[in-house]
C-alpha positions as CSV (number, residue, x, y, z in Angstrom):
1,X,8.3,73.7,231.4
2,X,7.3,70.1,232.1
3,X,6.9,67.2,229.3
4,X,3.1,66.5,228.3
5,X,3.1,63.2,229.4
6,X,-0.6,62.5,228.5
7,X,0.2,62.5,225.1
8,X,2.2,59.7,224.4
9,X,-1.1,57.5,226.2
10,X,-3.7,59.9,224.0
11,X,-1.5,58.0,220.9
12,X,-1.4,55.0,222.1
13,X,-4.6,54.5,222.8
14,X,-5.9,55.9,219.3
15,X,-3.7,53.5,217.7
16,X,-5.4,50.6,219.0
17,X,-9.0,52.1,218.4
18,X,-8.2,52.0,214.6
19,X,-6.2,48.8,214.9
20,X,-9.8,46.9,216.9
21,X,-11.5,49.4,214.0
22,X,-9.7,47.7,211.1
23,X,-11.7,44.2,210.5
24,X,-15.4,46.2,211.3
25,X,-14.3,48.3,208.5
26,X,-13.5,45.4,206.5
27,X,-16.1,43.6,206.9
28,X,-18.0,46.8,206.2
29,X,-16.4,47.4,203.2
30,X,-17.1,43.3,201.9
31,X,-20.5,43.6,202.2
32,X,-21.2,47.1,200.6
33,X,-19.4,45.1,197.6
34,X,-20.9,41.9,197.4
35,X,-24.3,43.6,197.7
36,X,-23.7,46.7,195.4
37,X,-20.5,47.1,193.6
38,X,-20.4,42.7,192.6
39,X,-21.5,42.0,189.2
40,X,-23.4,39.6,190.9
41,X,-25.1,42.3,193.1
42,X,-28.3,42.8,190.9
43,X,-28.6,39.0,191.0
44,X,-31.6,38.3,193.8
45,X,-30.8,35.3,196.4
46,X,-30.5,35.0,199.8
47,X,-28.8,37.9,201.8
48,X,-26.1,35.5,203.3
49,X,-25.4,33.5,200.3
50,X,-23.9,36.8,198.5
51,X,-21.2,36.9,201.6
52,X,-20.5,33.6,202.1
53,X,-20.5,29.5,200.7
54,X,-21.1,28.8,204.1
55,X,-24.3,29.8,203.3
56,X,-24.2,26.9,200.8
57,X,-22.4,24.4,203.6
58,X,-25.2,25.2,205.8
59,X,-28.1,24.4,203.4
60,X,-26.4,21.6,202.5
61,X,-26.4,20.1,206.5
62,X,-30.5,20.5,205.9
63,X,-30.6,17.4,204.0
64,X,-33.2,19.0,201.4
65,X,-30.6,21.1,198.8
66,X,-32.2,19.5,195.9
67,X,-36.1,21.0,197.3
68,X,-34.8,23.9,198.7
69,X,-33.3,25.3,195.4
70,X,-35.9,24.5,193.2
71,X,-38.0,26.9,196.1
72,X,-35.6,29.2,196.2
73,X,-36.0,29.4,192.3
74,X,-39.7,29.6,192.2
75,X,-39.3,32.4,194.2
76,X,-36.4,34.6,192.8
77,X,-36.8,33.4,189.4
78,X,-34.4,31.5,186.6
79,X,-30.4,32.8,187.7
80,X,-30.4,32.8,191.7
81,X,-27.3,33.8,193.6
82,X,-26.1,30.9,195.4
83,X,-22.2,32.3,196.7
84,X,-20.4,35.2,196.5
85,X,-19.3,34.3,193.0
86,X,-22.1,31.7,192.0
87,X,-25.7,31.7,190.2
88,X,-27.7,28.9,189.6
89,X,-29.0,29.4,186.4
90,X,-32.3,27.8,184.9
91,X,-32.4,29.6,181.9
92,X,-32.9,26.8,179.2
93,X,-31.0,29.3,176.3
94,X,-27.9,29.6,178.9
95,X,-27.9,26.1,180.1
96,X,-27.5,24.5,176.5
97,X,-24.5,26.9,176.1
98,X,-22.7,25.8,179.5
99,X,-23.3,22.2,179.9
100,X,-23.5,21.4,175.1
101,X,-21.1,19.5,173.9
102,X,-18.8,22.8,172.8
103,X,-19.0,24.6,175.7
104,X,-16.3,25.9,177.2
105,X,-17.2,26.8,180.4
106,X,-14.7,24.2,182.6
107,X,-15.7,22.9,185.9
108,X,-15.8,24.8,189.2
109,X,-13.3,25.3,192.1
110,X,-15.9,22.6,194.1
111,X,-14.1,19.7,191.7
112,X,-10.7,20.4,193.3
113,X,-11.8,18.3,196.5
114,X,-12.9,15.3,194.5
115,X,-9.7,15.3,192.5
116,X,-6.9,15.8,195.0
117,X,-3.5,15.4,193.9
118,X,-4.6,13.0,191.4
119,X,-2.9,13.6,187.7
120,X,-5.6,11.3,186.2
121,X,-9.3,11.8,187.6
122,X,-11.5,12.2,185.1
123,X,-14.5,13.3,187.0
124,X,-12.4,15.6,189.1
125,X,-10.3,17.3,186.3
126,X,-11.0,20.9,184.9
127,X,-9.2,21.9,182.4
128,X,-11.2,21.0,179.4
129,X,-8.4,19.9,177.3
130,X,-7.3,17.6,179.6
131,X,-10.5,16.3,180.6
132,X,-10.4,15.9,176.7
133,X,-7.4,13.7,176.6
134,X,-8.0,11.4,179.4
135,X,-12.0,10.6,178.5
136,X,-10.5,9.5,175.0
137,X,-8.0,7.3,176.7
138,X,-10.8,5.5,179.0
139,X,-13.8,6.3,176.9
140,X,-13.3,3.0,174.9
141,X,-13.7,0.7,177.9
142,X,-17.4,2.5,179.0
143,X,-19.2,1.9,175.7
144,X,-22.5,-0.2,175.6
145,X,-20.8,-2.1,172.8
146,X,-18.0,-3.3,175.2
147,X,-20.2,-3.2,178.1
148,X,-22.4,-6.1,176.4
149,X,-19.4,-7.9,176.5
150,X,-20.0,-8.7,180.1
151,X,-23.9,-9.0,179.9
152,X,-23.7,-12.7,180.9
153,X,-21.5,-11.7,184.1
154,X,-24.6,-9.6,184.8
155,X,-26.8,-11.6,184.4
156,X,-24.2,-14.4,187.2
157,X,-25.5,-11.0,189.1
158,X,-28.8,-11.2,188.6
159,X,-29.4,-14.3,189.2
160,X,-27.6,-14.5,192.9
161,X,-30.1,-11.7,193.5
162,X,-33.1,-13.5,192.3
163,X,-32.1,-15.8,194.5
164,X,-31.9,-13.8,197.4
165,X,-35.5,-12.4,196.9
166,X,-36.5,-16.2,196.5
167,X,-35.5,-16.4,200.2
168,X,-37.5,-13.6,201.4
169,X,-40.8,-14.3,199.7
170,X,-43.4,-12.5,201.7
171,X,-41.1,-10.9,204.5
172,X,-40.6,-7.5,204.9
173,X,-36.9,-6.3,203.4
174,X,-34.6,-3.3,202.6
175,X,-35.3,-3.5,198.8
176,X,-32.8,-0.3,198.9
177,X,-29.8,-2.4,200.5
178,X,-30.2,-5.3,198.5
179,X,-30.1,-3.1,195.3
180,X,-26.6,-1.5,196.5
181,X,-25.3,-4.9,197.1
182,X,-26.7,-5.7,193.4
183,X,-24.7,-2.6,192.3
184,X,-21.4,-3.6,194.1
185,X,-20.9,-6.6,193.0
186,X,-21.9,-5.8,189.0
187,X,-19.0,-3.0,189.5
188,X,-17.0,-6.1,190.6
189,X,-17.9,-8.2,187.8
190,X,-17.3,-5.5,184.9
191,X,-14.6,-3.8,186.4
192,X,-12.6,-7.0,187.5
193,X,-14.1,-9.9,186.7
194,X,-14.9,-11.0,190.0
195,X,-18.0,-10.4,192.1
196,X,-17.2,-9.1,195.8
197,X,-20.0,-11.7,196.9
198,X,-21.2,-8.8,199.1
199,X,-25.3,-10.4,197.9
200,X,-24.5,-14.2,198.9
201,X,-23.1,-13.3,202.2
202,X,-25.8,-10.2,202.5
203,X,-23.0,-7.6,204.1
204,X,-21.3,-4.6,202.4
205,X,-18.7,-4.7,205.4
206,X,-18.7,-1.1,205.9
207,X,-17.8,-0.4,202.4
208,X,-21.3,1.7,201.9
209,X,-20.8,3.6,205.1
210,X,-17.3,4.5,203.7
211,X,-18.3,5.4,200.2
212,X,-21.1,7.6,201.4
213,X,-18.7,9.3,204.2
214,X,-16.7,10.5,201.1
215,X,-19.4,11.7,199.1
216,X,-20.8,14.1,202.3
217,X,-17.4,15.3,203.1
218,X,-16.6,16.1,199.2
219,X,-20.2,18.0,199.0
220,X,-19.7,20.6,201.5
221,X,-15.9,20.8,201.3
222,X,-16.3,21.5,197.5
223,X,-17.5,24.9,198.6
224,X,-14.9,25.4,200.8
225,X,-11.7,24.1,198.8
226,X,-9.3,26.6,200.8
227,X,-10.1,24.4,204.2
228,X,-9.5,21.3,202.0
229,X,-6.0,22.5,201.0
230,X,-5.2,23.8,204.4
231,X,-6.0,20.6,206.3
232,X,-4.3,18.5,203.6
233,X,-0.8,20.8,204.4
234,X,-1.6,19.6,208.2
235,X,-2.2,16.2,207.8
236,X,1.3,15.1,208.6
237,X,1.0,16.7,211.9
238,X,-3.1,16.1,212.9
239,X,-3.8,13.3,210.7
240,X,-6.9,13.2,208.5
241,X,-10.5,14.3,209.5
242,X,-11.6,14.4,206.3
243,X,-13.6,11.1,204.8
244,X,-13.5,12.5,201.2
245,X,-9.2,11.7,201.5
246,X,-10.4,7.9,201.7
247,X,-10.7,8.2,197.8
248,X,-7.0,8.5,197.8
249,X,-6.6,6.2,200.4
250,X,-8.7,3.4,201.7
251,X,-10.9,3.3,198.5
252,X,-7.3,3.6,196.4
253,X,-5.8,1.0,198.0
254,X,-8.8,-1.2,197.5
255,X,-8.5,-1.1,193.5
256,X,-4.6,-1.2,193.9
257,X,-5.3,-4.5,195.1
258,X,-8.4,-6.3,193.2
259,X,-6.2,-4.6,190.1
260,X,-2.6,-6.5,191.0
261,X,-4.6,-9.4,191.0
262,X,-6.4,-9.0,188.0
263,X,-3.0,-8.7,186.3
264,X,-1.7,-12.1,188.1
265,X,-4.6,-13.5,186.9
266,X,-5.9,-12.1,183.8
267,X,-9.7,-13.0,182.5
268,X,-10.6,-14.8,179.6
269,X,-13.8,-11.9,179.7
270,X,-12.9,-8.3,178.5
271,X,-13.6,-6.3,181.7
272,X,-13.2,-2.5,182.3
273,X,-9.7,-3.2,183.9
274,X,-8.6,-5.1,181.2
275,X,-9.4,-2.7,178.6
276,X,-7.7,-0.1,180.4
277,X,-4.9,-2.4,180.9
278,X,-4.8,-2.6,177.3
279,X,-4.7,1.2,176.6
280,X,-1.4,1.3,179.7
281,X,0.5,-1.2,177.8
282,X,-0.3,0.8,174.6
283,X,0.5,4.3,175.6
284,X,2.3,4.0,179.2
285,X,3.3,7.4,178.8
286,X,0.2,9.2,178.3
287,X,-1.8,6.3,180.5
288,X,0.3,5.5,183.3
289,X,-0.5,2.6,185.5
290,X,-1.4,4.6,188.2
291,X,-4.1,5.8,185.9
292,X,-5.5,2.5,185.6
293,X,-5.9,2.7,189.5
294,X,-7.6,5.9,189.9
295,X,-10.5,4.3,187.3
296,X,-11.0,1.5,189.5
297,X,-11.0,3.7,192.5
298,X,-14.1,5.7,190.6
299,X,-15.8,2.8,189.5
300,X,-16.2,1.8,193.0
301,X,-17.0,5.5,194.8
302,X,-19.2,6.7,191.8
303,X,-20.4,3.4,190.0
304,X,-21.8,1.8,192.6
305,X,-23.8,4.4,194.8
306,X,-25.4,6.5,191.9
307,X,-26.5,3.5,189.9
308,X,-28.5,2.4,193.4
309,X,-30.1,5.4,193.9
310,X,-31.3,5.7,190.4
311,X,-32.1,2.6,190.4
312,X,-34.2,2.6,193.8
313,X,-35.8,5.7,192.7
314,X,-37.3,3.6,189.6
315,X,-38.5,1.1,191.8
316,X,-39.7,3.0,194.1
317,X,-41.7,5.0,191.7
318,X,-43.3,1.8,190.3
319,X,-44.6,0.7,193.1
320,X,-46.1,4.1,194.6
321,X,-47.9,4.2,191.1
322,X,-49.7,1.0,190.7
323,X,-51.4,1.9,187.3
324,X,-47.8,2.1,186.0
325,X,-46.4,-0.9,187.6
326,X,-49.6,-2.5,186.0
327,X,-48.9,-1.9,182.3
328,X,-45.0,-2.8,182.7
329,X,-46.5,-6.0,184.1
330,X,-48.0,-6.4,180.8
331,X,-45.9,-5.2,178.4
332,X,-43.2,-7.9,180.3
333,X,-46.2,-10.7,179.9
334,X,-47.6,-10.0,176.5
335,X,-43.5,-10.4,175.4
336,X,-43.0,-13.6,177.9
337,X,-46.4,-15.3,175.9
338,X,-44.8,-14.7,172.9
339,X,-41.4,-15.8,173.4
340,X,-39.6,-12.6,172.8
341,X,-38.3,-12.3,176.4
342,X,-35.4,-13.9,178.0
343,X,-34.9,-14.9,181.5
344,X,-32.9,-12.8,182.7
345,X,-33.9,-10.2,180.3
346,X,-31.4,-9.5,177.4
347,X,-30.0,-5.6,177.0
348,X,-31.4,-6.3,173.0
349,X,-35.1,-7.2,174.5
350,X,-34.8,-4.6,177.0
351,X,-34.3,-1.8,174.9
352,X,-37.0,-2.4,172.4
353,X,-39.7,-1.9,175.2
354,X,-40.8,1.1,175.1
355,X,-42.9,1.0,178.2
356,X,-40.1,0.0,180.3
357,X,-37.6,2.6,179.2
358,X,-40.1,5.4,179.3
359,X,-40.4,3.7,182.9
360,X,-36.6,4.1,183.2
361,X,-36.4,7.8,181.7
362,X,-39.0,9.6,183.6
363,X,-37.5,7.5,187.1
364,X,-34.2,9.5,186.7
365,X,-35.8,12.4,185.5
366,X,-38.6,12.9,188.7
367,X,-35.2,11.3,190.6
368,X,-31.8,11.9,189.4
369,X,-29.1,10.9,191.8
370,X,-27.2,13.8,192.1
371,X,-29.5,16.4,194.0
372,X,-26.5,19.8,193.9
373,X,-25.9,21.6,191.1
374,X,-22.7,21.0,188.5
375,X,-20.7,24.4,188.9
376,X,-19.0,25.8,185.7
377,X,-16.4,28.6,185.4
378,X,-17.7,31.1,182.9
379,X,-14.9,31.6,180.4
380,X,-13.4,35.1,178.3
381,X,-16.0,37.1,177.2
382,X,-18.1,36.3,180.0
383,X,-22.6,34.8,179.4
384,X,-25.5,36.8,179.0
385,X,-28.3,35.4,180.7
386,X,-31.9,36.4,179.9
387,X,-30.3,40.1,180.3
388,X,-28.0,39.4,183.1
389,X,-24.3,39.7,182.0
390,X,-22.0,37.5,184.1
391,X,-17.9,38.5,183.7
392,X,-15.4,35.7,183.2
393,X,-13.8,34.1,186.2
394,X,-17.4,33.8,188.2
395,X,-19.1,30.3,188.5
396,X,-22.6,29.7,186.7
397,X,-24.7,25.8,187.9
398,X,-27.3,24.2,187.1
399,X,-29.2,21.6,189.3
400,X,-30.8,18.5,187.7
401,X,-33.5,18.6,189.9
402,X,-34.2,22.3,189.3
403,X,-34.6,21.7,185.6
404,X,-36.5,18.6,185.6
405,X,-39.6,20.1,186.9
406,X,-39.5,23.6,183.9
407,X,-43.0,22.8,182.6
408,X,-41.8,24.6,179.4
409,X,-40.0,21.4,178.5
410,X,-41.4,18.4,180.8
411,X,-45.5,20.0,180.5
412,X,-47.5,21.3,182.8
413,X,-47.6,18.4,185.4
414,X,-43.3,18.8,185.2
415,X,-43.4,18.0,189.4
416,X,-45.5,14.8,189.1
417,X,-44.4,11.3,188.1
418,X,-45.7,10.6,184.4
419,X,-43.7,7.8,182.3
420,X,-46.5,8.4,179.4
421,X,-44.8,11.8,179.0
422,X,-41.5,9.7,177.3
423,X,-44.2,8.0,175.0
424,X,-45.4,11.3,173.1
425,X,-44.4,11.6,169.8
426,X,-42.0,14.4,169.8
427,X,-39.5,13.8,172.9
428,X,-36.7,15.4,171.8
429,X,-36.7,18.6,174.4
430,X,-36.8,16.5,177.0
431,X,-34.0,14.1,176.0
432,X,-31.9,17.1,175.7
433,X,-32.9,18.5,178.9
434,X,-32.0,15.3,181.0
435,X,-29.7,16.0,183.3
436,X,-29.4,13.0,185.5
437,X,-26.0,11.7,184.4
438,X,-24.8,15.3,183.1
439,X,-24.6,17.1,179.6
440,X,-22.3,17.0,176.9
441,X,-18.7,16.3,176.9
442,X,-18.8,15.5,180.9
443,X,-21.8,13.8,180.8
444,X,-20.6,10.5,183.3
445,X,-18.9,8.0,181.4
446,X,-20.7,5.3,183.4
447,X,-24.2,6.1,182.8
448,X,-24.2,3.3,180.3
449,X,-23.5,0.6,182.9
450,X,-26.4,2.2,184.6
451,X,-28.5,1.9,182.2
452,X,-27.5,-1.7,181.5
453,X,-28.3,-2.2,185.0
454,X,-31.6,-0.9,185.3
455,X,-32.6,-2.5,182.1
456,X,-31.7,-6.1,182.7
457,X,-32.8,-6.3,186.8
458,X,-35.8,-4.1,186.2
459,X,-38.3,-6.1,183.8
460,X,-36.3,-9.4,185.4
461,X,-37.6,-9.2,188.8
462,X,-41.3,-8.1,187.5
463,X,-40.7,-11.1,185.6
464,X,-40.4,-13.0,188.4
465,X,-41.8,-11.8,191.3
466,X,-44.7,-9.5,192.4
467,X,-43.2,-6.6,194.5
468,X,-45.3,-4.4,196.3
469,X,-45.0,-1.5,199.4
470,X,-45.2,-2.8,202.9
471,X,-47.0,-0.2,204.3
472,X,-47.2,2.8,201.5
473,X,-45.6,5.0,203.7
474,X,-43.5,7.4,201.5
475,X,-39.5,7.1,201.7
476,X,-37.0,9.5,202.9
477,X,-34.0,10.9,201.3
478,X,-31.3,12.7,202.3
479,X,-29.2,14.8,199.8
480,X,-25.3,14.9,200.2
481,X,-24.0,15.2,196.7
482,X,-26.0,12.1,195.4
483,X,-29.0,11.5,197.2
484,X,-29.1,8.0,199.2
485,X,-33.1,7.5,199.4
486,X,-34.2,4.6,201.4
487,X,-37.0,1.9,200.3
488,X,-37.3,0.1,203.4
489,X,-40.3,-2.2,203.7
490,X,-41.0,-4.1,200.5
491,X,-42.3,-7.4,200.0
């Protein structure tokens, strides 16, 4: 009786049907979960955000994430399913519980980019207790008290850029640029004691191009960590694509430098650097000096390009509201007439008017810089939001332009651009709901120099000079992680 030899094909060939079957059903099997059998199932969103933070990579290559949420929101409601394992959450209750000051919901997974193999990063880090230990090693250094230290430096600032303006009476300039170079070289001046001269010679050198390029590439990578960490185990053999590795590099090397000579020649003024120097030869072992270097590094990447936009964004503001502009005009003039205004304007003159700051407040509240949302792990025992139970181990966010448009806190006219709302007599809500420089114990540790910033050039250059809009047109911004807006065509 002969052999079947048929059969031995039949096999084959079935083997390889299920083996080419394998990833369909896979692939089957992920999606029936993430849409039914996820915790996050019942949570509405769009269909290809519950599969994938590509989803969130792509929306982010739109340029509009910070408008696109808050539509996205208006149209699912308060917790929106951003990832597979994310929900943006408006939910006022739930967002004083993740971002207070006693939370314990760490940072997210998209924080691993930004910190690298740094030790020290104290944007970047996690773990709370940590993040704990180094903000009380460096939080000494950010105060408005020492920060007033160096108001006359700022002031060496503001007058070069006084200048500057003095030379363009009546032509048409990049307002936006000149306020970056502004920026720079106060991060210069408080963080080494030497301006980078970037406004007298009127050229950043590529150093904003750079900063920027590490921003974009952190955004989206954030939501992709795993192609972060696999690229960084290649880069000895295909080198780095990656601009957000810069931070560690370029940008690193940069304050390793302006530092080593900061030591060689140390300043009779008590800058950031030197405080931190301070705290090294203090506690080495807890503060190492390559510490001090990674603060520096940040001080350039993050102190510089969010203090601009914010700053812009005020501006800007002003001048597309000309009933606004007008009573800061007059609040700056009835003080000049009665000779309780300095030229340039003291942080101690600044912060007594109250026009100005509610100017300033309601600036970075229609505008905050940072247009994504701040991802947080939720920790044991998992949230309940507004009914929705979200286990431990998932990722709950909040976006800062999101919240700053809830008409339960900021009133009914939430979208539109009111600094009279900040003069009301009960403000409280709304100062605990501004989000532009974060909540709680990681709220940014720079926002005072911001604020220092935007308080001294601000009422200064009304002061001084009558700015107005070229042509009206409105500007355009573009969000990466902070949002570079652009007020081209002032006067």
């Amino acid at each position: 009786m002969a052999p079947n030899a048929a059969a031995p094909t039949h096999l084959h060939d079935l083997f390889y049907q299920y083996f080419y079957a394998l990833p369909l059903v896979g692939l089957l099997t992920y999606v029936v979960y993430q849409r039914c059998l996820s915790p996050l199932a019942g949570i509405p969103g769009p269909f290809l955000a519950s599969l994938t933070n590509f989803w969130m990579v792509r929306s982010m290559s739109r340029g509009d994430l910070n408008v696109y949420l808050k539509q996205l929101h208006d149209k699912y409601g308060a917790t929106l399913r951003i990832g597979p394992n994310e929900v943006s959450v408006t939910d006022l209750a739930a967002f004083r519980i993740i971002y207070g000051s006693a939370s314990k919901f760490k940072k997210g997974r998209w924080y691993e980019v930004i910190k690298g193999h740094r030790e020290f990063d104290i944007f970047g880090v996690q773990d709370i207790k940590t993040h704990t230990q180094q903000r009380k090693l460096t939080a000494r250094a950010y105060t408005m008290e020492s920060l007033k230290d160096l108001e006359p430096y700022v002031d060496n600032a503001i007058e070069v850029f006084m200048g500057k303006m003095k030379e363009q009476i009546d032509k048409k300039i990049d307002m936006g640029y000149w306020i970056q170079l502004f920026a720079f070289d106060v991060i210069g001046e408080i963080t080494w004691s030497k301006s980078f001269d970037y406004m007298s010679r009127a050229n950043d050198f590529g150093t904003f191009k750079a900063v920027a390029g590490i921003i974009e590439s952190a955004a989206w990578l954030g939501y992709v960590p795993w192609l972060f960490w696999a690229h960084d185990c290649l880069m000895p053999l295909i080198g780095n694509w990656f601009a957000v590795n810069n931070r560690h590099g370029s940008i690193r090397d940069f304050a390793l430098r302006e530092t080593e000579a900061r030591k060689v020649k140390p300043a009779e003024k008590k800058d950031i650097i030197g405080r931190l120097l301070d705290t090294h030869a203090q506690k080495p072992g807890e503060f190492p000096y390559s510490s001090v270097i990674s603060m520096g590094a940040t001080n350039v990447t993050a102190g510089s390009d969010t203090t601009a936009v914010t700053t812009r964004a005020v501006l800007y503001h002003l001048l597309r509201n000309p009933s606004t502009k007008q009573k800061l005009v007059a609040e700056i003039d009835d003080l000049r007439r009665r000779g309780q205004l300095s030229n340039p304007v003291r942080w101690s003159e600044a912060n007594n008017m109250k026009y100005l700051q509610a100017v300033l407040y309601e600036g970075t509240r229609i505008h905050p810089a940072v247009g994504m949302n701040l991802p947080r792990v939720v920790p044991e025992g998992g949230i309940d939001i507004n009914g929705t139970y979200i286990p431990a181990g998932y990722t709950v966010s909040t976006s800062a332009w999101v919240l700053h448009r809830n008409t339960d806190v900021f009133g009914p006219d939430a979208a539109e651009y009111n600094p009279e709302r900040w003069l009301q007599d009960d403000v409280g809500d709304m100062h605990r709901y501004l989000f532009s420089f974060g909540s709680g114990a990681r709220s940014c540790i720079g926002k005072n120099i911001s604020w220092l910033e935007m308080s001294k050039l601000i009422p200064t250059l009304f002061l001084r000079y009558d700015v107005e809009l070229w042509d009206g047109k409105p500007w355009t911004e573009e969000c990466l992680y902070v949002l570079p807006d652009e007020v081209e065509g002032l006067k």
